[in-house]
C-alpha positions as CSV (number, residue, x, y, z in Angstrom):
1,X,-2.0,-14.5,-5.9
2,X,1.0,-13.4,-7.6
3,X,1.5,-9.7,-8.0
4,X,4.9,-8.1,-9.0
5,X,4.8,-4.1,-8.6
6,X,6.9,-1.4,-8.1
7,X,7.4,-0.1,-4.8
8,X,8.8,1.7,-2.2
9,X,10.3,0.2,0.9
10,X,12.5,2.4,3.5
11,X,13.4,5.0,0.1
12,X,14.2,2.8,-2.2
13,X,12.0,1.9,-5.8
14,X,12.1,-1.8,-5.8
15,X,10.2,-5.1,-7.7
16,X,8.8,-6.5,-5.4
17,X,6.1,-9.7,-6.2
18,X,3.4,-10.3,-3.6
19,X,1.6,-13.9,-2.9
20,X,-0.1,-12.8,0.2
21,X,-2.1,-8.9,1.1
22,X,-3.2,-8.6,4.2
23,X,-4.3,-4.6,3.6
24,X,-4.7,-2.2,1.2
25,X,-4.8,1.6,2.5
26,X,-5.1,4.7,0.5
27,X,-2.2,7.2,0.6
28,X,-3.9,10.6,1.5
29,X,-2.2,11.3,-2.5
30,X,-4.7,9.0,-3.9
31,X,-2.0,6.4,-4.5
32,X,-1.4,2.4,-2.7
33,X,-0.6,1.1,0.2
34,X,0.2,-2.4,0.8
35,X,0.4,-3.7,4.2
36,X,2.3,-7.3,4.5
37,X,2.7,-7.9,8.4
38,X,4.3,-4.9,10.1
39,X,5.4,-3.5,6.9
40,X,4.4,-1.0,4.3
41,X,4.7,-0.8,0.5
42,X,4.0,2.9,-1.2
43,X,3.1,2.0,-5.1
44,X,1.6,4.8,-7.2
45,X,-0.9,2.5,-8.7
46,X,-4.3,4.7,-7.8
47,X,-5.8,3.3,-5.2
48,X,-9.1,2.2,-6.6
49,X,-7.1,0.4,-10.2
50,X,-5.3,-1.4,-6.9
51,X,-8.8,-2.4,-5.2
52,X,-9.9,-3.6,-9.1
53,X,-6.9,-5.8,-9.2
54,X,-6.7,-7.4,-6.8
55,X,-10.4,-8.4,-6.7
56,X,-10.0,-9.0,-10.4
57,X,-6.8,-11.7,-8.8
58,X,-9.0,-13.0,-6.2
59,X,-11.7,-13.9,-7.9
60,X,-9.7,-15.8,-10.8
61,X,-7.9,-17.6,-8.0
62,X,-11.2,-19.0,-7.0
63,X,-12.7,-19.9,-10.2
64,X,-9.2,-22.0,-10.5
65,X,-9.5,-24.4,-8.2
């Protein structure tokens, strides 16, 4: 996977690209959370358009290989 978004991370809007999701959460505002490890990433992607990403990413990572 490779995934560059805009997040937050302790305040601050950053780019930040991801190879590896271990969660995805919904913010109680509808928007993402991404859990890497111990940490959390607040993006304002909706939370389902997340959930159709990255299954959309996942599944062209298989038919890849």
């Amino acid at each position: 996977m490779n995934l560059t978004l805009e997040v937050v991370v302790d305040n601050k809007l950053m780019l930040v690209t991801f190879y590896k999701i271990d969660a995805l959460a919904k913010h109680h505002n509808g928007s993402s959370i991404i859990i890497l490890g111990s940490r959390e990433y607040h993006s304002e992607v909706p939370y389902n358009e997340m959930w159709e990403k990255l299954k959309k990413l996942n599944y062209e990572s298989t038919i890849r290989k």
